[in-house]
MARVEXPA-634921 format. One line per 10 residues: number of its first residue (from 1); their letters; for each residue x, y, z of C-alpha. Coordinates in nm, 2 decimals, always signed. Layout:
NUM> A> X,Y,Z ~ ... .
This chain:
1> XXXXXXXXXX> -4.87,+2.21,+0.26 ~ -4.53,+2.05,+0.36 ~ -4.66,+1.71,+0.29 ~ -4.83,+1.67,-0.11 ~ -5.13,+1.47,-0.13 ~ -4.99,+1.26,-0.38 ~ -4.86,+0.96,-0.15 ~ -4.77,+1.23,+0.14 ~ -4.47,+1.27,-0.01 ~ -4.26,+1.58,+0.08 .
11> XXXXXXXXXX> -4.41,+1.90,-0.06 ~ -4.18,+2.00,-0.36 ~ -4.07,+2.33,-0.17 ~ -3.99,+2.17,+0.12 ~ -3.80,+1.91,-0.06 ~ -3.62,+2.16,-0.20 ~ -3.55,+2.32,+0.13 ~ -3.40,+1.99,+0.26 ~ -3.17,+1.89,-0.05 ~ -3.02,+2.25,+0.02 .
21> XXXXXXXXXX> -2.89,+2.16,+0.34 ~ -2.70,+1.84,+0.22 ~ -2.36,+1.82,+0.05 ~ -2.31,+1.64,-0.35 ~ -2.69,+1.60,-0.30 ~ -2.68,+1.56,-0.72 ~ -2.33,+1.51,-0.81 ~ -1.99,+1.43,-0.68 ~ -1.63,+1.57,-0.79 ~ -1.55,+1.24,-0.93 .
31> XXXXXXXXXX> -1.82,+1.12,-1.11 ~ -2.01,+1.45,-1.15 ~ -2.37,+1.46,-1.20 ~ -2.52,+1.14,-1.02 ~ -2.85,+0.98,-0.88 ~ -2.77,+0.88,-0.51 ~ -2.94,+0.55,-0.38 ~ -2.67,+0.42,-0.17 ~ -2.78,+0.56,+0.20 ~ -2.72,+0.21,+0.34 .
41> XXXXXXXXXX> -2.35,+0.24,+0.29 ~ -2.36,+0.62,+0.42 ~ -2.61,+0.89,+0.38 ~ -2.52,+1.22,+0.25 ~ -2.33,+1.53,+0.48 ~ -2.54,+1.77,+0.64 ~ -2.32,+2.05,+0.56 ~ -2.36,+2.19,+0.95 ~ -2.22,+1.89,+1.03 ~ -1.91,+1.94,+0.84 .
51> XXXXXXXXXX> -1.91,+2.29,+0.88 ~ -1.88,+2.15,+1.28 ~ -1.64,+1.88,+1.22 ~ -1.41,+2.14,+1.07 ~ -1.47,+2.38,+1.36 ~ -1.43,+2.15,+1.61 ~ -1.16,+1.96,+1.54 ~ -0.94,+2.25,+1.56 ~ -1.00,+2.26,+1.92 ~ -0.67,+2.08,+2.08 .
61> XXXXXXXXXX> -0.82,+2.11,+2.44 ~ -0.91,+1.79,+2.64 ~ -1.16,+1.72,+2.84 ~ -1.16,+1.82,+3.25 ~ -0.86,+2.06,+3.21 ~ -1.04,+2.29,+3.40 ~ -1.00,+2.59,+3.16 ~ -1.26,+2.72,+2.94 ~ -1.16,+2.59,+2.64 ~ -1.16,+2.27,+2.82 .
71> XXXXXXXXXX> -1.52,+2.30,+2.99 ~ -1.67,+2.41,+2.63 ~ -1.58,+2.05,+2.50 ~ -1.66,+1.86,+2.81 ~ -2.04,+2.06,+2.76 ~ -2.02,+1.97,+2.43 ~ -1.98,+1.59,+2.49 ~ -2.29,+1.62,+2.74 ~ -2.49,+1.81,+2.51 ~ -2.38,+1.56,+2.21 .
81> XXXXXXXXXX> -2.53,+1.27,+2.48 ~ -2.82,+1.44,+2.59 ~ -2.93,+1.48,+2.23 ~ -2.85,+1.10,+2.16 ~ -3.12,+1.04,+2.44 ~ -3.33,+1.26,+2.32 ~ -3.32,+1.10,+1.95 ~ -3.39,+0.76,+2.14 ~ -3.66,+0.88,+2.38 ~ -3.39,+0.75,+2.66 .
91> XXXXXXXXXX> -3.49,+0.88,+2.99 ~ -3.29,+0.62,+3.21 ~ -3.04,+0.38,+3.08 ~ -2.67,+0.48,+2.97 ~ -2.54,+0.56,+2.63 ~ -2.22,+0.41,+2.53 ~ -2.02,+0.57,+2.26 ~ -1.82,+0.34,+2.03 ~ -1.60,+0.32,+1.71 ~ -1.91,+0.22,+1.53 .
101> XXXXXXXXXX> -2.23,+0.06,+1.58 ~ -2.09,-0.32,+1.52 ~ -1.83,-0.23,+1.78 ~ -2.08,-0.11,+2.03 ~ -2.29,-0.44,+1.95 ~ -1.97,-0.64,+2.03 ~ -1.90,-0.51,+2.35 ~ -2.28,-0.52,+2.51 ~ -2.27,-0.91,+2.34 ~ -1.95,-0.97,+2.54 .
111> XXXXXXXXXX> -2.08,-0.84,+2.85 ~ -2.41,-1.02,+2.86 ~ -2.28,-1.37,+2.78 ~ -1.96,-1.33,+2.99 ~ -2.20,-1.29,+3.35 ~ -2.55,-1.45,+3.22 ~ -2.60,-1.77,+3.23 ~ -2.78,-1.95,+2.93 ~ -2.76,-2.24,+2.63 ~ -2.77,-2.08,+2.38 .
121> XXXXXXXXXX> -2.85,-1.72,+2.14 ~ -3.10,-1.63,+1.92 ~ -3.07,-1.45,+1.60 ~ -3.22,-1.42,+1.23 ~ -3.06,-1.49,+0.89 ~ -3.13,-1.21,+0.76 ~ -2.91,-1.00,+1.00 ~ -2.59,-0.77,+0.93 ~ -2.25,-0.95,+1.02 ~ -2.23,-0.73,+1.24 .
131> XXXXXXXXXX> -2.49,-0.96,+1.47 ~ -2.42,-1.27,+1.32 ~ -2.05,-1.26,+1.37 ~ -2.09,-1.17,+1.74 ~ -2.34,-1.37,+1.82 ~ -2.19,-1.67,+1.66 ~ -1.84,-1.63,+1.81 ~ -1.97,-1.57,+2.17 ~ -2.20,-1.81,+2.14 ~ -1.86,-2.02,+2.07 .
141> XXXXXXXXXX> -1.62,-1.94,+2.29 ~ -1.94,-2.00,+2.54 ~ -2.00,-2.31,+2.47 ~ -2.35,-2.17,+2.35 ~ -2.60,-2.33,+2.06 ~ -2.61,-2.09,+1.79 ~ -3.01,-2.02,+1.67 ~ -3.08,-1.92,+1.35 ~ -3.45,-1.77,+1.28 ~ -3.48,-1.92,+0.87 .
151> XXXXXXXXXX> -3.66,-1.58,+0.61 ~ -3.93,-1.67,+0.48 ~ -3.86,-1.61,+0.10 ~ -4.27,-1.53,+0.00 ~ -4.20,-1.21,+0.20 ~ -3.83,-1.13,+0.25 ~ -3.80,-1.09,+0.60 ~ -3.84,-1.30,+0.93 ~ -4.17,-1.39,+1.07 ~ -4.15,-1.28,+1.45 .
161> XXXXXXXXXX> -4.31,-1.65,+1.54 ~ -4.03,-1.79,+1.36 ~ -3.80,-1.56,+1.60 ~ -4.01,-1.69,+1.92 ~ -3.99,-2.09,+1.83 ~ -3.65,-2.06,+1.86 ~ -3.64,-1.90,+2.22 ~ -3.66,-2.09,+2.54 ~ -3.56,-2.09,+2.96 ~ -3.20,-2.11,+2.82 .
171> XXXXXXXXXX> -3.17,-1.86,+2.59 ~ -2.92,-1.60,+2.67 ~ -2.97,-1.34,+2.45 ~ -3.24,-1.20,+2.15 ~ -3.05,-1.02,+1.90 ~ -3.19,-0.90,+1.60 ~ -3.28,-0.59,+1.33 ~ -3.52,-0.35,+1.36 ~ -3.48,-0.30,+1.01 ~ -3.34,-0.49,+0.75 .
181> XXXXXXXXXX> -3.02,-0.37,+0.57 ~ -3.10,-0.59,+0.26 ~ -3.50,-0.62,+0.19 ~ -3.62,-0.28,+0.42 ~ -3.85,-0.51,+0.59 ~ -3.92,-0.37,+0.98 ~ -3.93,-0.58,+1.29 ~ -4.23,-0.52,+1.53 ~ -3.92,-0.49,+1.77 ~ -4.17,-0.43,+2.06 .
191> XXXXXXXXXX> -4.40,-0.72,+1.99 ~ -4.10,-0.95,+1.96 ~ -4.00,-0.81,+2.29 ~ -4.26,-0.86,+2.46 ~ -4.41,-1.22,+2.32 ~ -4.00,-1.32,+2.39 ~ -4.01,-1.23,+2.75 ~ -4.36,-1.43,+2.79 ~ -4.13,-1.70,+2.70 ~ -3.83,-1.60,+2.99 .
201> XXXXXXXXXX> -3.89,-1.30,+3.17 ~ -3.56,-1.21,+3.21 ~ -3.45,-1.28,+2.86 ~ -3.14,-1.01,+2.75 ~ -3.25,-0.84,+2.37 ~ -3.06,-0.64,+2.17 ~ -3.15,-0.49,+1.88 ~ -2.93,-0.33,+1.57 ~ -3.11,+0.03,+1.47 ~ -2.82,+0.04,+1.21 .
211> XXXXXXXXXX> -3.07,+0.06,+0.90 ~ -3.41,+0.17,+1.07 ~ -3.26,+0.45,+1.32 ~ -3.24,+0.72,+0.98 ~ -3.60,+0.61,+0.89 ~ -3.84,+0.60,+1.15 ~ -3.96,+0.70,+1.48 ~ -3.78,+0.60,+1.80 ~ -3.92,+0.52,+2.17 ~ -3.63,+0.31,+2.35 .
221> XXXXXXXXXX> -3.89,+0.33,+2.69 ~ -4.13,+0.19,+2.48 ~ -3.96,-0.06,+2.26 ~ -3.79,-0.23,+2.60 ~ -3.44,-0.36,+2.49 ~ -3.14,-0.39,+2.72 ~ -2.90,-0.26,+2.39 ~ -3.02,-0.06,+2.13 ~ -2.74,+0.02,+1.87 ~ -2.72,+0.26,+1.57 .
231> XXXXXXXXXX> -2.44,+0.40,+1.34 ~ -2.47,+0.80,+1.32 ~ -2.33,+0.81,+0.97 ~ -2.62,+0.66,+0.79 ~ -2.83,+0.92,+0.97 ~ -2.66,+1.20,+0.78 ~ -2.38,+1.25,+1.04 ~ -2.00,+1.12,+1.00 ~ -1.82,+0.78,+1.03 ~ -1.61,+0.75,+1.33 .
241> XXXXXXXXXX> -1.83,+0.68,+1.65 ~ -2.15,+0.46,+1.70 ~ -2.41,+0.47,+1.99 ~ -2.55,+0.26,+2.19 ~ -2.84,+0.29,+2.47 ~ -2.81,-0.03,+2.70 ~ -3.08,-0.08,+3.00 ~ -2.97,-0.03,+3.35 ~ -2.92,-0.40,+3.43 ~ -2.75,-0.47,+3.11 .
251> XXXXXXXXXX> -2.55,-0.12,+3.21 ~ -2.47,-0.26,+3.57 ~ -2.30,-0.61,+3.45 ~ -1.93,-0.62,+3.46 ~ -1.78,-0.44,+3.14 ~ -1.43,-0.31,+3.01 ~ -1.38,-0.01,+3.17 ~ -1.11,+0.18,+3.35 ~ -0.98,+0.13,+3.70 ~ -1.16,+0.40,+3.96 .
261> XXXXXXXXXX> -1.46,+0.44,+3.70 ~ -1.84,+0.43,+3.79 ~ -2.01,+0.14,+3.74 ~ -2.20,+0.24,+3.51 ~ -1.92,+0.39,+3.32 ~ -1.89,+0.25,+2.92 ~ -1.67,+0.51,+2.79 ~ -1.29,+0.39,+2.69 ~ -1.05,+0.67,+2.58 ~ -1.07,+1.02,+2.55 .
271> XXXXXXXXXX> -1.43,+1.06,+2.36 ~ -1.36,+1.34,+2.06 ~ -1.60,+1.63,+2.11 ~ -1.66,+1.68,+1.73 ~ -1.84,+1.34,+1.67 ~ -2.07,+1.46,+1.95 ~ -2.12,+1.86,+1.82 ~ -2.16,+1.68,+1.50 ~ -2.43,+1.47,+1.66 ~ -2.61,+1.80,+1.76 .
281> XXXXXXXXXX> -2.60,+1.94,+1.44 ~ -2.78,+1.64,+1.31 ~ -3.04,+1.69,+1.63 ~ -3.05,+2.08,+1.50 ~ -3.17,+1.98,+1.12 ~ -3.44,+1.70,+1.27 ~ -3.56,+2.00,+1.51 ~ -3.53,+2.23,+1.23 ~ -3.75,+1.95,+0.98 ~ -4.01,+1.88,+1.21 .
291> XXXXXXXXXX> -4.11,+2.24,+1.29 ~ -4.31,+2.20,+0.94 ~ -4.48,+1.98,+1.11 ~ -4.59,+2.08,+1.44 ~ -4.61,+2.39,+1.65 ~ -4.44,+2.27,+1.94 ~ -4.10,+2.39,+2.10 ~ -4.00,+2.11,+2.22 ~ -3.77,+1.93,+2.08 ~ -3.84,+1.57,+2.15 .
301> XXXXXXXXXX> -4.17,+1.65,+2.00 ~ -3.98,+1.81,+1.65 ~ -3.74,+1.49,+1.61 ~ -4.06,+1.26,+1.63 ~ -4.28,+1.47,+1.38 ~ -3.93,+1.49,+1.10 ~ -3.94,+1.13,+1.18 ~ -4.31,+1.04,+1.13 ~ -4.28,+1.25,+0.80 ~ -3.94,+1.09,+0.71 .
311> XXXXXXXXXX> -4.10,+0.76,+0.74 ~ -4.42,+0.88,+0.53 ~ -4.16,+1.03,+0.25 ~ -3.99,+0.71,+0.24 ~ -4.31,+0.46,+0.24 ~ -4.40,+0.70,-0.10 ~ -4.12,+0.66,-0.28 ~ -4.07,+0.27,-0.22 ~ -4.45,+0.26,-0.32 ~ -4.36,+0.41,-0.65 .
321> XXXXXXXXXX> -4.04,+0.23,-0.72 ~ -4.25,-0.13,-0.68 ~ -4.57,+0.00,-0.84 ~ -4.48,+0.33,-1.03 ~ -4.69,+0.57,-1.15 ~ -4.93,+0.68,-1.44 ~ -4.65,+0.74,-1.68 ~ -4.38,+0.50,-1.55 ~ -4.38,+0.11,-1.48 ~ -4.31,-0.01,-1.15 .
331> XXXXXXXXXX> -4.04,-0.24,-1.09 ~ -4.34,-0.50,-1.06 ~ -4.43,-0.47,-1.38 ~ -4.13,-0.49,-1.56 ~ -4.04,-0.77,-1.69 ~ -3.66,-0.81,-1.72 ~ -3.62,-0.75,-1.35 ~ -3.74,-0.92,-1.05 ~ -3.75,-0.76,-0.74 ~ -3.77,-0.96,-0.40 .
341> XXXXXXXXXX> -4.08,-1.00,-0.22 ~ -4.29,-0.81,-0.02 ~ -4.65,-0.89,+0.15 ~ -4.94,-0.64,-0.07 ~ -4.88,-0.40,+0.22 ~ -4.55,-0.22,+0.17 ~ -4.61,-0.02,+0.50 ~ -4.41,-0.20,+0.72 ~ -4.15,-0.13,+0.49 ~ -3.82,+0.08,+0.45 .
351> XXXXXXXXXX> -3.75,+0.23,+0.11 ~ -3.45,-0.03,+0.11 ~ -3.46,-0.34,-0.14 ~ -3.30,-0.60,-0.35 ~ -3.41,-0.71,-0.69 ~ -3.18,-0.83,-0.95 ~ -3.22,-0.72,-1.39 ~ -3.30,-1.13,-1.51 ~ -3.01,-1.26,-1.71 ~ -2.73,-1.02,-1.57 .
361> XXXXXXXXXX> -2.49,-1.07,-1.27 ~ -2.51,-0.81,-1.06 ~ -2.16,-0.63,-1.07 ~ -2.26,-0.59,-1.40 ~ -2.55,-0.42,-1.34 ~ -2.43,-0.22,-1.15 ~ -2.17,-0.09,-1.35 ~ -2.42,-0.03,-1.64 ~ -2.64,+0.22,-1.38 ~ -2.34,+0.42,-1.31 .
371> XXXXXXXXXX> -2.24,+0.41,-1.65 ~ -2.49,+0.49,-1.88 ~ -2.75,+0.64,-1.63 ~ -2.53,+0.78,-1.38 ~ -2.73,+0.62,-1.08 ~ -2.54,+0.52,-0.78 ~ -2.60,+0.19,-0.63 ~ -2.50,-0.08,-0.46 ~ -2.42,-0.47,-0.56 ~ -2.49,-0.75,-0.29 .
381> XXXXXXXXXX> -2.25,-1.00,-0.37 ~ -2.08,-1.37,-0.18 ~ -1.88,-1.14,+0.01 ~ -1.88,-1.10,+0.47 ~ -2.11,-0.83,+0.43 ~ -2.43,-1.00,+0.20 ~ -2.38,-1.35,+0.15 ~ -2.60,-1.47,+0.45 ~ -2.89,-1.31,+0.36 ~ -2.85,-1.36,-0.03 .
391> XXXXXXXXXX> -2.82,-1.72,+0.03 ~ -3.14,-1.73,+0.29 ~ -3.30,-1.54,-0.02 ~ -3.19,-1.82,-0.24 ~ -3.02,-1.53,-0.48 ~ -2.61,-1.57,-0.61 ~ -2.62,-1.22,-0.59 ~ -2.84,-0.89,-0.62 ~ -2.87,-0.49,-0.65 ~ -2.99,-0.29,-0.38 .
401> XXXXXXXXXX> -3.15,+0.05,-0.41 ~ -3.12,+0.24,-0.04 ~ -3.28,+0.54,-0.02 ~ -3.33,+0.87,+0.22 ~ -3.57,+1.12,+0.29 ~ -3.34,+1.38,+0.00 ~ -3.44,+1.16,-0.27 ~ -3.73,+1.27,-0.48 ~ -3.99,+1.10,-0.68 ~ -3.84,+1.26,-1.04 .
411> XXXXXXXXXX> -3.51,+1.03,-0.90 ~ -3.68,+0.74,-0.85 ~ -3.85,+0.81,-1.22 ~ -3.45,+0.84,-1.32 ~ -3.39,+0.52,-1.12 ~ -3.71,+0.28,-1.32 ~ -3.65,+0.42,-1.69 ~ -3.27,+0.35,-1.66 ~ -3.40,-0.04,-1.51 ~ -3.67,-0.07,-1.76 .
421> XXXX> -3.41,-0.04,-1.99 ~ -3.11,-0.25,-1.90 ~ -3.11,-0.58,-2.08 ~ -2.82,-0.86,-2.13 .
């Protein structure tokens, strides 16, 4: 069995299999042996990505040279687009290629409030700045109101209807998670969609896969945004280039591109085939995972099947961080922390959360994890990156745990003794 009864978590040899195939997986060269729960600033290295990035970035021939070195890397960019689609479900559309995801979400922001007209844009507080600094500078330099969904603190994430009351005739564009970076909690990015459009049928949504892309299944076709943006480094890839899939029409409005370019055309620069062979080698280890799961070839089919048992793995171990186990308290049950709020059901959930250890400021808590316990993660603290959605949560500051489908129950064990004990 690949999947263990217990929670349908990953199968202890098939855990084992996986942590194999990632780099500092238990330790690092600076801190040495460590408990890894920071996937939401970067996920761990496949090494056959590395192993690629190293191979590939010795190559010093350019695309269209028409030489073979040359056509190798322009097949390799193709094939590193192709399997972008294929990670999407993408069978029209265009994929743009970026610096990074918040880049990509800048420029299909600009291009959609430069040439469609509207009042105002629609967002949530409980967004990355990555959307709510775009949105609310092009909403500015529009002359655009600037709508803010409010969280609903009872269960740490955005009610969809408090998405829809703020969309009308005028909106310009949606723009929102599909998961949170902060509490884990997952949009119904489809229902949004498609209640929002009931509203104005032409309504422009994007939506920021940054946090849920890793995590869980992905049907672009099905899900129905004009720009759906994700950052390949938190999907166990490298920094450097983000993706975006926009919609045809979104694809078609005037854009910054080169002179004598196709319309359609999103690509600035020379792309650098490694980030895209790199890409495949992430495509190669989903394909690779999901064969435990399924008999089928195909690929699309082995990249949903990882995915559904990613998203199983990860449901698991946030169920046993908040409730714990036989032997082990549950975050919930301790009383020197509190965690934020979730509805009963955890399902709709990523394994990604805030809490806070009562009568301690964050940064020190966080130094206490790493070290006494050796457990690596992340404060949320008044700074650009978390101080929307701590204040939205009502919290001066907070820890976040961010986990992956390497982590393990016994580290999540690691993870609640070392909080059960941490006291001011």
């Amino acid at each position: 069995m690949n999947i263990s009864a217990e929670n349908r978590m990953f199968s202890p040899e098939l855990q084992e299999k996986i942590r194999e195939k990632f780099l500092y997986v238990n330790w690092d060269p600076f801190s040495g042996q460590r408990t890894y729960f920071e996937a939401s600033g970067g996920s761990l290295r496949l090494k056959t990505v590395m192993e690629t990035m190293a191979r590939e970035t010795a190559l010093p021939d350019e695309l269209f040279r028409y030489n073979p070195a040359s056509d190798y890397v322009v097949k390799s960019v193709q094939k590193g687009i192709e399997d972008v689609k294929l990670f999407l479900g993408a069978k029209a559309g265009v994929i743009m290629p970026a610096h990074s995801a918040t880049h990509a979400m800048f420029r299909a922001l600009n291009a959609v409030t430069s040439h469609i007209p509207g009042k105002n844009i629609v967002t949530t507080e409980l967004e990355h700045p990555a959307v709510l600094s775009s949105t609310k500078y092009f909403a500015e330099i529009n002359g655009m109101e600037w709508r803010v969904a409010k969280v609903s603190r009872e269960i740490s994430s955005v009610p969809p209807e408090a998405i829809l009351e703020k969309i009308n005739k005028d909106t310009c564009i949606l723009v929102f998670q599909h998961g949170s970076n902060q509490t884990g909690a997952i949009n119904d990015a489809k229902y949004i969609i498609q209640e929002a459009r009931k509203i104005k049928p032409e309504l422009y949504v994007m939506v920021d896969a940054v946090q849920y892309a890793p995590h869980g299944p992905i049907d672009v076709e099905d899900i129905g945004s004009d720009a759906y943006a994700f950052g390949p480094y938190k999907a166990c890839c490298v920094k450097g280039i983000g993706f975006a899939h926009l919609s045809d029409r979104l694809a078609k409005l005037p854009h910054w591109k080169l002179i004598g370019k196709p319309e359609t055309d999103w690509v600035l620069g020379s792309p650098a085939h490694p980030m895209y062979t790199a890409w495949s080698a992430v495509m190669d280890y989903l394909c690779w995972l999901g064969s435990h799961f399924t008999d089928s070839k195909d690929r699309r089919v082995q990249v949903i099947a990882a995915k559904d048992a990613i998203h199983s793995h990860m449901k698991a171990l946030l169920h046993r961080a908040m409730n714990g186990t036989d032997k082990i308290k549950g975050l919930r049950q301790l009383e020197n922390v509190t965690p934020c709020k979730m509805d009963s059901d955890i399902g709709n959930r990523l394994c990604i959360f805030l809490f806070r250890i009562n009568g301690m400021d964050s940064s020190t808590a966080i130094k206490r994890f790493n070290n006494e316990f050796h457990v690596r993660l992340a404060a949320r603290i008044q700074d650009p990156y978390s101080t929307a959605a701590l204040n939205s949560l009502g919290w001066p500051d907070a820890v976040r745990l961010s986990a992956a489908h390497y982590n393990t129950p016994e580290e999540m064990d690691i993870f609640l003794k070392a909080a059960a004990s941490l006291k001011p």
